[in-house]
N, C-alpha and C positions, 0 to 999 in steps of 0.2 A: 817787397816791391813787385807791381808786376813786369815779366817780361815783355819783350818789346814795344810798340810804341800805344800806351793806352790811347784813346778815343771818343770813347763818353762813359758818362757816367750816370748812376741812379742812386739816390739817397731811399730807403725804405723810408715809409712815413713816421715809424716810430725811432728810425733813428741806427737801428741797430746792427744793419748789415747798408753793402756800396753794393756795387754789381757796375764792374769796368769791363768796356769792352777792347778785341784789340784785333782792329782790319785790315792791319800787317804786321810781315815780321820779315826779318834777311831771310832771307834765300840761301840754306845750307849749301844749295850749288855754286853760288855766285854773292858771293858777301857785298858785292859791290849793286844788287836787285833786291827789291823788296817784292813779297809774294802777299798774298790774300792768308790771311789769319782767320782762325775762328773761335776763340776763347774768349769766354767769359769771366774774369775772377769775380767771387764772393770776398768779399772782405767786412773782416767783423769788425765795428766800430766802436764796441764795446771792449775787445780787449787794447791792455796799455802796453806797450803803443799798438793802433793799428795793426791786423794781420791779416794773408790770405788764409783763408780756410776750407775754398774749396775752386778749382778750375775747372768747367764747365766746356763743351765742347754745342756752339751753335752753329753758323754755316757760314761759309767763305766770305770773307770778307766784314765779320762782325763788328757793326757801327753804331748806330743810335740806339741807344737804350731806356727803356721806361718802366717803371712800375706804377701800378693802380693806386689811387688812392685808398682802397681797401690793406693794401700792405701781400696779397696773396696772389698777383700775378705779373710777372714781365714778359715783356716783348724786346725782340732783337731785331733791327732790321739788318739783311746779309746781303749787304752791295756785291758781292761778286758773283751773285746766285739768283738772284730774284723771287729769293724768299723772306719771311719772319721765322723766328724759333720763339716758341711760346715755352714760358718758366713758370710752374708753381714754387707758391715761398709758405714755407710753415717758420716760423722761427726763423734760427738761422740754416735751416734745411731749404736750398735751390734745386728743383728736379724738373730738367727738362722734358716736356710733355708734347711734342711735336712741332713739325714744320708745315707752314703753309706757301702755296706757291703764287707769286704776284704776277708775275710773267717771265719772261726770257734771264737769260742771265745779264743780259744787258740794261735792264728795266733799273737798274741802280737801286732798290731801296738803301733810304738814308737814314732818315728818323721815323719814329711812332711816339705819339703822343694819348693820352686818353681823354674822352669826354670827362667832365666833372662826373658824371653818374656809373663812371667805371661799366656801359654797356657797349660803348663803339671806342674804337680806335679808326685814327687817322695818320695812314705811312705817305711819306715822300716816295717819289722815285725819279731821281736827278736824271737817271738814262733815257725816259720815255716822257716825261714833263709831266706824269701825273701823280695824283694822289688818289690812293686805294681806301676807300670806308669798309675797317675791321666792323662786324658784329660779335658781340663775347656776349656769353651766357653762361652766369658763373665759372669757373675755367676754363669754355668751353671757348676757342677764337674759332671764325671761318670769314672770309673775304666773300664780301656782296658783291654782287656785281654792278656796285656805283662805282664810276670811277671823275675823279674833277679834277678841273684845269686851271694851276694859279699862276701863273708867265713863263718863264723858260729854265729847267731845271733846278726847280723846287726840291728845296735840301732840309733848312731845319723850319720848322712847326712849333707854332704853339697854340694853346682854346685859353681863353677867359677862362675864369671861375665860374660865373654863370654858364657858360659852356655856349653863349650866343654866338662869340665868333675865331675865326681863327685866322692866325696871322702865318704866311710862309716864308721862306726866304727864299730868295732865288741865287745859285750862283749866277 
């Protein structure tokens, strides 16, 4: 199982690894508070039953999770920080390859979502009402400076398959 309260979740395209995320946990000070998390479990899908196989460390508060259609990269987005943590996948080997900054720590990123062509991602950010357009260049993520407006604290995303449109949610 993982510990405390999972979050989201990403199916690898072939099947064979999850990747859960987890954007709080008790508060060792105060059992009665919940604090900003930053783990990521790997879980293999292939072994019976289900097992974690490896705990990943992305950035406060880690929430929406996505992997490319390729199967070789994820994104995190870290609501209590105002960043993403970008994940290479070989197999079932996760190895986090850095963080990118979206804005403030109050900027809330929620989710990331990718084009069908695995070259842009698109984050929420519930704290500022925007959404941030990732450019990726084979592993490579860095944030354009587009930034769009879909009504008031835009939380989970999704694109078409054809990648023409994309729907947000708003809290």
């Amino acid at each position: 199982s993982v510990a405390g309260p999972p979050f989201s979740v990403a199916i690898a395209p072939d099947e064979s690894i999850a990747l859960v995320t987890a954007a709080e946990k008790i508060d060792p000070k105060d059992p009665a508070k919940r604090i900003p998390d930053n783990r990521v479990s790997v879980i293999d899908l292939k072994a019976s039953p289900p097992r974690v196989i490896a705990t990943l460390e992305a950035g406060a508060g880690a929430a929406g999770v996505s992997i490319n259609r390729a199967g070789n990269l994820a994104i995190v987005a870290n609501r209590a920080e105002g960043t993403v943590s970008t994940f290479t996948i070989s197999g079932k080997t996760v190895t986090h390859t850095g963080k990118i900054k979206l804005g403030d720590a109050t900027s809330g990123p929620s989710h990331v979502v990718f084009t069908p062509d695995d070259k842009r991602a698109l984050v929420t950010r519930d704290g500022d009402n925007g959404l941030t357009l990732l450019a990726i260049d084979g592993g490579k993520v860095s944030a354009t400076n587009r930034t769009f407006y879909a009504g008031l604290r835009p939380y989970g995303v999704d694109i078409s398959p054809r990648g023409d449109i994309a729907v947000v949610a708003n809290i």
